[in-house]
N, C-alpha and C positions, 0 to 999 in steps of 0.2 A: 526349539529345545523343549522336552517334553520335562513335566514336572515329574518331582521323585516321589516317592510312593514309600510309604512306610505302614509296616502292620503294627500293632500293638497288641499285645494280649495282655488280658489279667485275671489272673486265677487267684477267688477272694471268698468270702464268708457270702452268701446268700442275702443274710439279711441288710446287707450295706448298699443292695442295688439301685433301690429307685433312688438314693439320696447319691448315689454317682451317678448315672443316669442324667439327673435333673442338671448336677452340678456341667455336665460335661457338654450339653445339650445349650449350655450358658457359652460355653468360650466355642463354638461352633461346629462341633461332633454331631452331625448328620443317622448317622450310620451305625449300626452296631449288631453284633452277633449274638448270642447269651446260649450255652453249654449246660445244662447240668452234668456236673461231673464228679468224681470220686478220688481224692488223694492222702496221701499218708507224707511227713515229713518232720521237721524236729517234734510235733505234739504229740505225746501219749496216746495211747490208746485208753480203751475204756472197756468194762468189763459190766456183762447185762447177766441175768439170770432169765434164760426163756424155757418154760414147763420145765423145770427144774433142771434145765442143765444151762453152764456155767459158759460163756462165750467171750469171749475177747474180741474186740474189734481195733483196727488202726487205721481204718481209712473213712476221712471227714467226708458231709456231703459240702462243696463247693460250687463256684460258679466261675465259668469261663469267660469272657467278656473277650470279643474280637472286635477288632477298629480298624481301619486302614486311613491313613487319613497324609493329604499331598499340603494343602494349604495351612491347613492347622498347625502350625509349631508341637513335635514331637513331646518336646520340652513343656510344654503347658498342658499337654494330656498328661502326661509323668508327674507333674505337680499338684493336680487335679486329683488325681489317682490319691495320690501318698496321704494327700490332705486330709480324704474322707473316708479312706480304708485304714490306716492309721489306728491302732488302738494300743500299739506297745506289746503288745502281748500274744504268744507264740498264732501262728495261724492266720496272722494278717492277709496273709497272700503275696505273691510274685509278679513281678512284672517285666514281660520278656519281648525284645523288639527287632522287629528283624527288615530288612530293605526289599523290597517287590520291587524284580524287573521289570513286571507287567501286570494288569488285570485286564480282562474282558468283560464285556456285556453281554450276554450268550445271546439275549434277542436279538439284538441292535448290531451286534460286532465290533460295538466304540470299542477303544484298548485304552489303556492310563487314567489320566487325570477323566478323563472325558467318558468312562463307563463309571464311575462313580458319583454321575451327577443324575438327579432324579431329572423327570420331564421337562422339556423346556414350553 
């Protein structure tokens, strides 16, 4: 029986990283992706003056944070998450999870649990 496979994404403030990172890196997250990315959601926009003309902006800069993780309890990356991204306040970020059939090692050709694991 081949283990199950779960992705995690989170899409959060920049500056919260290396302190999730660090924390995530403790309950045994391996692996990680990191995105710079650009989104817009319940926060306001913001309004610059550049050489004198007037611009509106609504989209934050963010960061994506990808995980895939078989042994690690879903449940404890999500707690993980909430703990240290957590501020109350609009923009926190999201967190969205989804079940993989499968993954590959494109080197090696491992599939599952088993391209997920570094050198033996």
């Amino acid at each position: 029986m081949s283990q199950k496979l779960t992705k995690i994404e989170i899409i959060t403030r920049p500056e919260k990283f290396d302190e999730l990172k660090d924390q995530l890196s403790k309950i045994g997250v391996s692996g990680l992706t990191v995105s710079n990315v650009l989104g817009c959601g319940l926060q306001k926009g913001f309004t610059e003056v550049y050489r004198g003309v007037r611009r509106t902006f609504n989209m934050h800069e963010r960061i994506k944070i990808e995980i895939v993780v078989a042994k690690v309890p879903v449940q404890d990356v999500i707690d993980t998450a909430q703990r240290v991204l957590r501020t109350g306040k609009a923009g926190d970020g999201k967190i969205f999870i989804y079940e993989l059939s499968n993954a590959i090692k494109i080197r090696t050709g491992e599939e599952g649990y088993d391209a997920l694991q570094n050198e033996k």
